[in-house]
N, C-alpha and C positions, 0 to 999 in steps of 0.2 A: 549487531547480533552477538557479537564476544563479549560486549558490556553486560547484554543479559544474560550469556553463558556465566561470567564471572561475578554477576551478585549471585544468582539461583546456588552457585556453587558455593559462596561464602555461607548462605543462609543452609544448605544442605548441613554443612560444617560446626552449625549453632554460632556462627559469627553475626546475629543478630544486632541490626542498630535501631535506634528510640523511635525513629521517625524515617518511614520512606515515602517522599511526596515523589510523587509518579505523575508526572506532565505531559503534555506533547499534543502533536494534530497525528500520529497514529496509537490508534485506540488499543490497537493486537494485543504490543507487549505491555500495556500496562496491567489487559484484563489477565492475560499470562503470568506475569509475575505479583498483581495482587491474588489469581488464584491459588498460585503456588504456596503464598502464604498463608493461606486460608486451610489451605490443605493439610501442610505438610509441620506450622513450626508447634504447633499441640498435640497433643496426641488426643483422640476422640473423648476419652474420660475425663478429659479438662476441658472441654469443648462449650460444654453446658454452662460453667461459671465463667466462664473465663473470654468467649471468642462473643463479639457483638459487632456487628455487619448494620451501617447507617448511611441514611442516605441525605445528600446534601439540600434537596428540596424539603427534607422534612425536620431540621434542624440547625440550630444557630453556632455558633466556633464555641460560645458559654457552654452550650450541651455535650460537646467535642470535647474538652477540655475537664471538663466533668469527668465524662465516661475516662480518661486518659489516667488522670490523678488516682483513680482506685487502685488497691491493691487487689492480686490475684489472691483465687481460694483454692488451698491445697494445688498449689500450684507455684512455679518458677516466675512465669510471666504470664502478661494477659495481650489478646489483642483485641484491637481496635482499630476495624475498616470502614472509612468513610468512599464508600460509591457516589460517583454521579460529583464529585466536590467542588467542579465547576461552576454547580449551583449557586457556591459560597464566594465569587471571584470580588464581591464586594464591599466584603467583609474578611476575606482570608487572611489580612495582613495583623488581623488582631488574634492569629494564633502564634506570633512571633516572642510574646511573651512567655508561653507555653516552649517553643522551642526552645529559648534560651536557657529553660530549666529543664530538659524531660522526664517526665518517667521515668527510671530505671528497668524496671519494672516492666513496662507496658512497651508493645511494639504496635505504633501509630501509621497505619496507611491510608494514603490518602490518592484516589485516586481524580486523576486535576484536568480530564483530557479533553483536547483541542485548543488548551491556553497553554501560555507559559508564565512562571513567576519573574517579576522583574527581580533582575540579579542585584539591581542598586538597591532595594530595599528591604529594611531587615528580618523580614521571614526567610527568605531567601538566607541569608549571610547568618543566622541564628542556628538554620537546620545545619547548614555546613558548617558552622565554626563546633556545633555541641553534637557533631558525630551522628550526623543524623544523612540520610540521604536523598539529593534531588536527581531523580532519572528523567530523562528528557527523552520522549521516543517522537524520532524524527521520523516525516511522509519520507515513504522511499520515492524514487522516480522511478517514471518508467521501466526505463531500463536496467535499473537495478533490480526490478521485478520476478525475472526470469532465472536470472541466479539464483534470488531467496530464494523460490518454490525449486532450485533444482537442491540445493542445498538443506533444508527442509527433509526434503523426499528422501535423500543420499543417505541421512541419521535416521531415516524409520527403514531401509533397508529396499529404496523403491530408486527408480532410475526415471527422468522424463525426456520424451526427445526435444529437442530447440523449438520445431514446430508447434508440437502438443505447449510445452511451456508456454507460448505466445499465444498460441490462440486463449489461454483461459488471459492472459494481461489482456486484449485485444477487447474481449470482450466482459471483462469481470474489473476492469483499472486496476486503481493500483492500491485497494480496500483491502491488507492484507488478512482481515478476519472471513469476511467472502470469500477470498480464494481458499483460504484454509478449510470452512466448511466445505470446498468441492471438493478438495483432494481427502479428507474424512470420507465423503459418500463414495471417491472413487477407490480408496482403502479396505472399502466393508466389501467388494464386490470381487477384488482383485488381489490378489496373494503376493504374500513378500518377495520380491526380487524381481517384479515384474516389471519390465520398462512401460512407460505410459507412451502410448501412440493417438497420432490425434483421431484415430478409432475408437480407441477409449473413450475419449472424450465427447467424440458427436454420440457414441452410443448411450452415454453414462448421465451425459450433463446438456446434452441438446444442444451443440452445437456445433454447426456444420464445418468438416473439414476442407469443405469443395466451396463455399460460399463464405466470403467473410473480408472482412477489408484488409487480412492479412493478405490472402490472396488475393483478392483485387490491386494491392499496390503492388504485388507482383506482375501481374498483368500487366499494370501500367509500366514497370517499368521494363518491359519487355517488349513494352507497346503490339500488345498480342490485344487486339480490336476483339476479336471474336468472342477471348475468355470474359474481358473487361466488362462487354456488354451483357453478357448471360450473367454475372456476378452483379451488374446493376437491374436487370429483371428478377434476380431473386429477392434485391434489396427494396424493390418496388415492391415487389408481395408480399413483402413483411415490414412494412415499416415499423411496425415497435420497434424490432428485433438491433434494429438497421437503422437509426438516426443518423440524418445526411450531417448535423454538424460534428459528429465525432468523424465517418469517414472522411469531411474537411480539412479537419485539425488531422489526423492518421496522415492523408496525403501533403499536406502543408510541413509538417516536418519532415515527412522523408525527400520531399524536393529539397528542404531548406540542406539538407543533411550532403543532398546530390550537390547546391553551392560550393558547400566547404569542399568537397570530394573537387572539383574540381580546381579549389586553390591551391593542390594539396601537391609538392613534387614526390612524395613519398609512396609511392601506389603499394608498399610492402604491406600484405594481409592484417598483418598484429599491426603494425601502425595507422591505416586504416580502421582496426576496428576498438582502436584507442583515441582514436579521433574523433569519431562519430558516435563514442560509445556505443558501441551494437556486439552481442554476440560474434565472433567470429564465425561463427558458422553462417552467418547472411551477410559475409562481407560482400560478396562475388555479385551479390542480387545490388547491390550499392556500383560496383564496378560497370557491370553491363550495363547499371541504366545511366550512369553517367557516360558512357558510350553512344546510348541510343538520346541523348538529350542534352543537346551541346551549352553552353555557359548560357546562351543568348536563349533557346529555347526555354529553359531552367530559370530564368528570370520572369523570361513572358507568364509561365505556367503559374510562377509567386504571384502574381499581379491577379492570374483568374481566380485561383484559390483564393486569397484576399475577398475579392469582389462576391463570390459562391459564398463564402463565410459569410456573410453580411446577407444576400438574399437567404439561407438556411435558418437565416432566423427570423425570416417574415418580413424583412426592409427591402422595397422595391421589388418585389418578388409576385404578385398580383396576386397571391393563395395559390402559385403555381403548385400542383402535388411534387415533394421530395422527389420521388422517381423520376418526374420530368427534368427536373434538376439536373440529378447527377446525371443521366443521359447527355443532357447539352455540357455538363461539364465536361465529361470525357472528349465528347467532338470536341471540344477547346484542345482538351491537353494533347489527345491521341492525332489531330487531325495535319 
């Protein structure tokens, strides 16, 4: 995120370079930062001759290259955005020629996402040696998730609780353009300074605060039967909503997570929740349930997860309905 803070800023500044090829498996910052260029480096009365927006399916690097070499009319510079560039992944190495010389003129973007360019080859080594640039936007993980959106939120002037933050990762992964569209819808609704509660959320975005596998690996790990069950009848009646193999993979890392917690002589909060990467504010939910689930239990539980994983997706499973599933799963872990 500083990396995109300090191009946006260099390009605010007119420190414009030839060529910015935009990479990566997350799509957010690249459709952010080629929008920003699109917006911001013309001003609208040069917009007409000068700004042309292409897209990778419906043209060849020849056509690119073309468009690139022009000069602007009554204008500084011109740009040139090729969307979707991915299209070109089999051909892109023949704009290396082009790089090596650019435009002056022209600011070439290229938007390249869910690949990356081989760095050994000279497209790659051409943009970067002739002043041109390659952004790489990395998948975040999980748990880096909670932060972005709280950090996000913090520069538009919004606050989110640890909970609300999770439930939308929980149930939204880790598609930082989907989350971004909720927190927009929960913007137009809710006024600056507001902290987001996961009321907001079930209200706003349809998703329940009381039901969810957030809560559900609370239960479990609190080995509270009662809750665990009423969270797996809700998951039965909505199975869209509620795919047994994400709450699988949910509960499989948080046991694996309970593992390490137990390897761990350090039980100090920050270093627990630097360990396990987690929020600190759900360390304590990490503590008790390594409590309530000793090393040996903890291992048996990997072993059914494992096995659940595998019937969840139809192997040796006899068309049993998901809800029946997760029911017999809990009697495994809880029992």
């Amino acid at each position: 995120m500083d990396d995109v803070k300090q191009l946006v800023s260099a390009i605010k500044k007119g420190d414009l370079k030839p060529i910015y090829f935009l990479m990566g498996e997350e799509s957010y910052y690249i459709d952010k930062i080629s929008d920003f260029i699109e917006d911001h480096v013309l001003e609208e009365s040069e917009k007409g001759f000068n700004q042309m927006v292409l897209y990778g399916r419906d043209v060849t690097i020849d056509d690119i290259v073309s468009n690139a070499k022009r000069y602007p009319m009554m204008a500084e510079r011109q740009v040139v955005i090729v969307k979707e560039a991915q299209d070109l992944s089999r051909s892109i190495e023949k704009l290396a020629s082009y790089a090596a010389n650019p435009q002056p003129t022209t600011v070439l973007v290229l938007n390249y996402k869910y690949k990356k360019l081989d760095r050994r080859k000279a497209l790659y080594k051409a943009i970067s040696k002739n002043g041109g640039i390659v952004f790489e936007s990395k998948k975040m993980y999980e748990n880096q998730v909670s932060d972005w959106i709280r950090r996000v939120l913090n520069g538009q002037n919004y606050n989110i609780s640890p909970k609300a933050a999770q439930m939308l990762v929980e149930f939204l992964g880790t598609n930082l353009s989907k989350i971004d569209n909720e927190l927009n819808k929960l913007k137009i609704v809710l006024p600056e300074g507001t902290q987001i509660t996961p009321e907001h959320i079930e209200e706003n975005i349809g998703i329940s605060k009381d039901y969810n596998n957030f809560e559900l690996r609370k239960a479990v790990g609190q080995r509270n039967v009662v809750k665990a069950h009423q969270i797996a009848k809700y998951f039965a009646d909505n199975p869209k909503d509620n795919p047994m193999v994400v709450t699988v993979t949910l509960l499989f890392n948080f046991f694996s997570q309970i593992l390490h917690l137990h390897g761990m002589s350090d039980r100090n909060p920050r270093s627990v929740a630097s360990a396990l990467k987690v929020n600190p504010y759900f360390v304590n939910e990490y503590i008790d349930a390594s409590r309530n689930y000793p090393m040996k239990k903890v291992s048996y539980v990997i072993n059914v997860l494992r096995e659940f994983d595998v019937k969840s997706k139809g192997v040796g499973s006899n068309a049993t309905p998901q809800g029946d599933l997760l029911k017999e799963l809990l009697v495994k872990i809880l029992g």
